[in-house]
Residue, then its C-alpha position, 0 to 999 in steps of 0.5 A: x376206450x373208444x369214447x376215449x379216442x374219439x374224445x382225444x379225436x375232437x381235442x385234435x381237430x379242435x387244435x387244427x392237428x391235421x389228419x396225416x400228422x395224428x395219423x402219424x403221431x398216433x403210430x410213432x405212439x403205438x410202436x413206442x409202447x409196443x416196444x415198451x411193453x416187449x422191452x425193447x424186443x423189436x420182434x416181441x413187440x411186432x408181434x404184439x401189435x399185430x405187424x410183420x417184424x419187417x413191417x414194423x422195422x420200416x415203420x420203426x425207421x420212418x418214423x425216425x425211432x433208435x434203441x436208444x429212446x427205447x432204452x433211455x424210456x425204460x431206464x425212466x420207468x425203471x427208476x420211478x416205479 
């Protein structure tokens, strides 16, 4: 997995993705599978990721993520598997 990230690293800096803007794209990614994987259980899915439940609600707004693009990704899944 680590090849992987450093492998996805290069493509960035490769297409002058800035730092601030992976590092922000990358969390946005990670909450959102968190919260996939918990099925939309915003506690689940902080404790999975390893973040205090109010840590990950700030980060969740920040990024400026709604119940409903959880929802709307799980119905996806739902219908394709």
């Amino acid at each position: 997995m680590k090849k992987q990230l450093e492998g996805l690293v290069r493509q960035m800096i490769d297409k002058g993705l800035f730092f601030d803007e992976a590092t922000k794209e990358f969390e946005k990614t990670f909450i959102m599978a968190g919260l996939e994987k918990a099925e939309g259980n915003r506690t689940k899915a902080a404790k999975m990721i390893g973040l205090h439940r109010n840590t990950f609600r700030n980060k969740f707004l920040s990024h400026g993520l709604s119940a409903s693009q959880i929802n709307s990704k799980r119905n996806k899944n739902r219908l394709t598997h």
